[in-house]
N, C-alpha and C positions, 0 to 999 in steps of 0.2 A: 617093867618097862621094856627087856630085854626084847621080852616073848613078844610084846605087841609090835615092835619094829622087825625082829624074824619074819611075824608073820607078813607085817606089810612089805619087806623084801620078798616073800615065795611070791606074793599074789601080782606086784608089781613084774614080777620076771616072768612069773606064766601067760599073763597079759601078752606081755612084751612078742613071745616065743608063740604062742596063738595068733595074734593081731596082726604081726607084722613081721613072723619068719617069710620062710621060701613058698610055704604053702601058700600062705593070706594073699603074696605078690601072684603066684600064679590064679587064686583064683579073682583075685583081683583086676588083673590083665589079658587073661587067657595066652600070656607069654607063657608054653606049658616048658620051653627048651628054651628059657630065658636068655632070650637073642636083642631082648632089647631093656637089658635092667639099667637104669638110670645111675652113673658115676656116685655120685653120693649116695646112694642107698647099697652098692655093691662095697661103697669104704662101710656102713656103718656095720653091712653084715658080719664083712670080711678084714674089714684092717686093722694092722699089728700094730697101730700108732693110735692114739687118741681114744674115742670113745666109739665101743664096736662091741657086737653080738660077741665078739671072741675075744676084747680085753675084760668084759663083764661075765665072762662064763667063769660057770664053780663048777668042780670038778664033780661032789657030791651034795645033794643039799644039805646032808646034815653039817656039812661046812657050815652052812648060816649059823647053826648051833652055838658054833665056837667061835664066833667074829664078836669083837669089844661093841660095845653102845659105838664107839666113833665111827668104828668101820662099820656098820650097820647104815648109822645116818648117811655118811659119803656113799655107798653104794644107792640107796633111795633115791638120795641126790640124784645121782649119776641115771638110774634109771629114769627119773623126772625127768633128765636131760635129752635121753636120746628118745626116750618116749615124745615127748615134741616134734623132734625133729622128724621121727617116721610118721606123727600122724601129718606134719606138713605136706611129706612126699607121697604118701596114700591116696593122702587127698586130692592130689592132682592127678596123681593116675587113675582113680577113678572118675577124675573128671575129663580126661584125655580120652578112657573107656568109653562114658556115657558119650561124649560127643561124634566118637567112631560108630558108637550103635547108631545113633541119630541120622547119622548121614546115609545109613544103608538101608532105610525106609523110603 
């Protein structure tokens, strides 16, 4: 059971860190000097309270290794959680995007 939730925390985090780091934003926006990053997406990157790229970061993966079944599921959770929230705010940036392209036709 352990190994199957390991594994569905690496995949959900790589996700996470692919989809919707610094890169995905920049090429998502063509903000390359991220002058216009949107308040809630700069907390979930960066803030030291609540649910943030930095209160979910593991130092090593083999960490996952050694985390109980409960802390597995709470972390899954948790990445369930913010996984939402960033594809909310993706989504409208790239719908801010396409309407900017639109307009310079």
């Amino acid at each position: 059971m352990n190994t199957k939730l390991q594994k569905m925390l690496r995949d959900l985090r790589a996700k996470r860190l692919i989809h919707f780091g610094n890169l995905a934003y920049q090429r998502a926006t063509n903000d390359w000097f991220f002058r216009t990053v949107p308040t809630e997406l700069n907390e979930l990157w960066y803030g030291q309270d609540g649910l943030s790229f930095l209160t979910l970061s593991i130092a090593y993966d083999s960490d996952v290794d050694l985390m109980s079944e409960s802390e597995l599921i709470e972390r899954i959770d948790k990445e369930r959680q913010i996984r939402t929230r960033l594809e909310s705010i993706f989504s409208n940036l790239e719908k801010m995007k396409a309407g900017k392209s639109y307009g310079k036709n």
